[in-house]
C-alpha positions in Angstrom: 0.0 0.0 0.0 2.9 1.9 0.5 4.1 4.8 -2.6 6.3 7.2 -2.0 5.1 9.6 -5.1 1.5 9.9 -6.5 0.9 10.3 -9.7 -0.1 13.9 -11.1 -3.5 15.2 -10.7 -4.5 19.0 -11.8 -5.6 20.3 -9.3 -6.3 23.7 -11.2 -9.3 22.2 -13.4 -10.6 19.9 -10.5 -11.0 22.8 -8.2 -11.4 25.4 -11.0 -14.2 24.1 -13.1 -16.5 23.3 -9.9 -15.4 27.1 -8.9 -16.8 28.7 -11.9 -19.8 26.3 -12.0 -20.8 27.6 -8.6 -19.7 31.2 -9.4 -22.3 30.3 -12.6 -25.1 29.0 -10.9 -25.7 32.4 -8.5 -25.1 34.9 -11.4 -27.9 33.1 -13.4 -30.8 32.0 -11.2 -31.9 28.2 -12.5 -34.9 28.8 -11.5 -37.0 28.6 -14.6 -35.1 25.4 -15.4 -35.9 24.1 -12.4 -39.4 24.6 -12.4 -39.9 23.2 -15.8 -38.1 19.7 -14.5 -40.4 19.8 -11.6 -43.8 20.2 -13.5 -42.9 17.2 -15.6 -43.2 15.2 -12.4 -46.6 16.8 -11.0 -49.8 16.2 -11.5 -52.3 18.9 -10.6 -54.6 17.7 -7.8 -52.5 14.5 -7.3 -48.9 15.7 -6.4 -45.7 14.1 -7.5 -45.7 11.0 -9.1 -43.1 9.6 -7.2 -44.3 11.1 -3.7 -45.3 7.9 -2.4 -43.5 5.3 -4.4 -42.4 2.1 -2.5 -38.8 2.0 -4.7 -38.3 5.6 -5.0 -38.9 5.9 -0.8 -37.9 2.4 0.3 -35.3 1.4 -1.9 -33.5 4.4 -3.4 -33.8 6.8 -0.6 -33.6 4.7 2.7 -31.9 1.5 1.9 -29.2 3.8 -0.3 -28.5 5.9 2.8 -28.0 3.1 4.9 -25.6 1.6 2.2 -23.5 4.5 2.4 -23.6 4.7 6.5 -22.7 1.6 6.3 -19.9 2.4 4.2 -18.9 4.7 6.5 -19.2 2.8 9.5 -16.7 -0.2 8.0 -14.3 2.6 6.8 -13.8 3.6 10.8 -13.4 0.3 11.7 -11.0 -0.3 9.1 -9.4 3.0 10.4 -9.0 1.7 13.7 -7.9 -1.4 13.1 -5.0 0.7 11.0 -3.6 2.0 13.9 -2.3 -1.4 14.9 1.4 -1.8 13.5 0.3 -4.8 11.2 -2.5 -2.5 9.4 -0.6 1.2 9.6 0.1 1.0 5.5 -3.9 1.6 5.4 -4.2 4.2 7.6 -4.0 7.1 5.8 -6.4 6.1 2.8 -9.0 4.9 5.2 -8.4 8.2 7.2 -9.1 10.3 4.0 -11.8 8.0 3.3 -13.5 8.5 7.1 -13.0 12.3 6.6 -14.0 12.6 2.8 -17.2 10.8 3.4 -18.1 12.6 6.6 -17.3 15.9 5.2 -19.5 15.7 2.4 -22.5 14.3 4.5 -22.1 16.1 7.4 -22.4 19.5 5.4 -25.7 19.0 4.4 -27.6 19.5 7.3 -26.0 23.0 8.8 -26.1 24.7 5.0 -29.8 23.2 4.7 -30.7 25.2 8.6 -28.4 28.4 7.1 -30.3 28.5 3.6 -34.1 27.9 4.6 -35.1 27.1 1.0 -38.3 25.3 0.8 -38.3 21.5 -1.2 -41.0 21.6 -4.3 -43.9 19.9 -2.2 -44.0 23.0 0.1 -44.3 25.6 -2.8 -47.6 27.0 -3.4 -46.9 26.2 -7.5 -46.8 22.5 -6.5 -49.7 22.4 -4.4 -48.2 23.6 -1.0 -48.6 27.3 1.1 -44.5 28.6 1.4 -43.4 31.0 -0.8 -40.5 30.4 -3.2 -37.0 32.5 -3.2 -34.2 32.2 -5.0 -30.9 31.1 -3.3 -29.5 34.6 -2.3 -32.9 35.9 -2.0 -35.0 37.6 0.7 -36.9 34.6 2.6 -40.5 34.9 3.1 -42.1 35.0 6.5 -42.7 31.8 7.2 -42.8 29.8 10.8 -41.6 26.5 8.6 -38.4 27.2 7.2 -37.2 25.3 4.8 -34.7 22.7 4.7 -34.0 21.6 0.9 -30.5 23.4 0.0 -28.8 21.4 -0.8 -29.5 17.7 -2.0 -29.2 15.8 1.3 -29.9 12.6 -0.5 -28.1 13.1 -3.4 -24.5 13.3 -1.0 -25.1 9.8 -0.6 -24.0 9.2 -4.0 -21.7 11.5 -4.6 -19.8 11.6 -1.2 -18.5 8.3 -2.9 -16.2 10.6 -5.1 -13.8 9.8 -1.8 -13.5 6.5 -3.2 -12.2 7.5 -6.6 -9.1 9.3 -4.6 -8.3 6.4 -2.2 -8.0 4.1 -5.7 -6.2 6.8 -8.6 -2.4 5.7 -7.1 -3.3 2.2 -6.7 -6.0 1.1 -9.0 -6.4 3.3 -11.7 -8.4 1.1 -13.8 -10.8 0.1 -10.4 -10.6 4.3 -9.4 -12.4 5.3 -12.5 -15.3 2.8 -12.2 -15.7 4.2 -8.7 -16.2 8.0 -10.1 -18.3 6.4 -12.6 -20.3 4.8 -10.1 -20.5 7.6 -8.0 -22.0 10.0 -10.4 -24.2 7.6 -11.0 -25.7 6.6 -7.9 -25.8 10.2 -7.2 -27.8 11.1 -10.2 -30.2 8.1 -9.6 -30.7 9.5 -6.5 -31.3 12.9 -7.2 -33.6 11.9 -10.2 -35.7 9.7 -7.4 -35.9 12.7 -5.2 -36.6 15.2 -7.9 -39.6 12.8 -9.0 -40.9 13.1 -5.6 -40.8 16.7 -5.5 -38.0 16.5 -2.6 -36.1 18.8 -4.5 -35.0 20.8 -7.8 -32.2 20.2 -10.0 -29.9 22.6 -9.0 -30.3 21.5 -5.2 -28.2 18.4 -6.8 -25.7 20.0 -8.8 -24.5 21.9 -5.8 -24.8 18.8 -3.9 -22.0 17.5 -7.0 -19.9 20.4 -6.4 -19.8 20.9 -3.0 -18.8 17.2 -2.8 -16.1 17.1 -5.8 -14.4 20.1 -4.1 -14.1 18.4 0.1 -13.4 14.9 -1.6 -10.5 17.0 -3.8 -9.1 19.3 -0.6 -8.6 16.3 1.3 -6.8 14.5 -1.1 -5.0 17.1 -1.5 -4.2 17.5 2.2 -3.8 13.9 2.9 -2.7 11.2 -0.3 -1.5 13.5 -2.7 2.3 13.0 -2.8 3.8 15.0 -5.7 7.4 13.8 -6.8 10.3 17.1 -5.5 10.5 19.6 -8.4 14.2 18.4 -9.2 13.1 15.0 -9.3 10.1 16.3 -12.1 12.6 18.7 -14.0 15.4 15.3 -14.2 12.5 13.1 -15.9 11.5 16.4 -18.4 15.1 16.6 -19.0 15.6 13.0 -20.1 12.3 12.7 -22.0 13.6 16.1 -24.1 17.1 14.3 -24.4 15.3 11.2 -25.9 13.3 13.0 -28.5 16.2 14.9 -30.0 
């Protein structure tokens, strides 16, 4: 388990592109977007299709969650069993692992109490009495505050992004089926929630981003093992000597 170097990873895109896609999504309100998603999924009268659905409930949003706590809870057993001398070489992959996945779980409930924002069901457009505001908007008065912002189910899909990390400098090939999984499950998930009217598109996409950047930071902060800068300039100097 043991590497002395990792291999390269731009850290400039990773944490870039997410960057400017946030920066995006609060200078143009998605609003209108995300109320045409939603209206495909309600029915006047009725509610949302998937408000009540045994697979979309049962299956995709409570058995999922437990999946990933589960996760979780093996990963800090796996942790503490590290810090015997036998285990130590996994110690600091399940540590980032531990912290990634906690990280990008745990932030959903204190940004959901900070935000207020209302989920679909509780709109008055969708058949509820709350008033709806954009992100940075002014809330209505209201003695139900919301608690839809962002995607709380949707981080237990993409939280998995930590796995993609703990993998890229030892399984490469294994490390990109885990991002693939992990985009998605966390897709599938925030589609399931979305058809229940639990939430709006955009409540997921932040959900993606918020998680792509903690799952990033603490790989940078705890795997990421650049080779020295003489060491890089020796192996640029020997690949330019070999193409001349």
């Amino acid at each position: 388990m043991a590497h002395s170097h990792t291999r390269y990873f731009d850290f400039r895109l990773a944490l870039g592109i997410p960057l400017a896609l946030m920066a995006l999504l609060l200078l143009i309100d998605p609003s209108g977007l995300d109320f045409a998603l939603a209206q495909l999924f309600y029915e006047p009268g009725q509610g949302f299709v998937g408000r009540h659905s045994f697979w979309l409930e049962d299956i995709l949003h409570d058995r999922a969650k437990q999946a990933v706590i589960a996760l979780g809870v093996l990963a800090i057993g796996g942790f503490l069993l590290s810090l015997l001398p036998r285990w130590q070489a996994w110690r600091r992959p399940l540590g980032y692992l531990v912290l990634a996945l906690a990280l990008s779980t745990g932030i959903v409930t204190p940004l959901k109490k900070l935000t207020g924002m209302h989920c679909p069901w509780s709109l008055s457009e969708f058949g509820g009495t709350q008033t709806f505001s954009p992100l940075l908007g002014e809330r209505a008065p209201t003695d139900k505050p919301g608690r839809c912002w962002p995607g709380g189910h949707a981080a237990s899909g993409f939280s998995l992004f930590a796995l993609f990390f703990v993998l890229r400098d030892r399984r490469p090939r294994l490390a990109r089926f885990a991002l693939g999984f992990a985009l998605g499950l966390g897709t599938l998930l925030s589609a399931g929630r979305m058809m229940q009217g639990a939430h709006f598109l955009s409540h997921n996409l932040w959900t993606l981003l918020l998680d792509w950047l903690i799952c990033t930071l603490c790989y940078r902060w705890l795997l990421y093992r650049p080779q020295p800068a003489t060491a890089a300039l020796t192996i640029n100097h020997r690949l330019h000597e070999g193409q001349t």
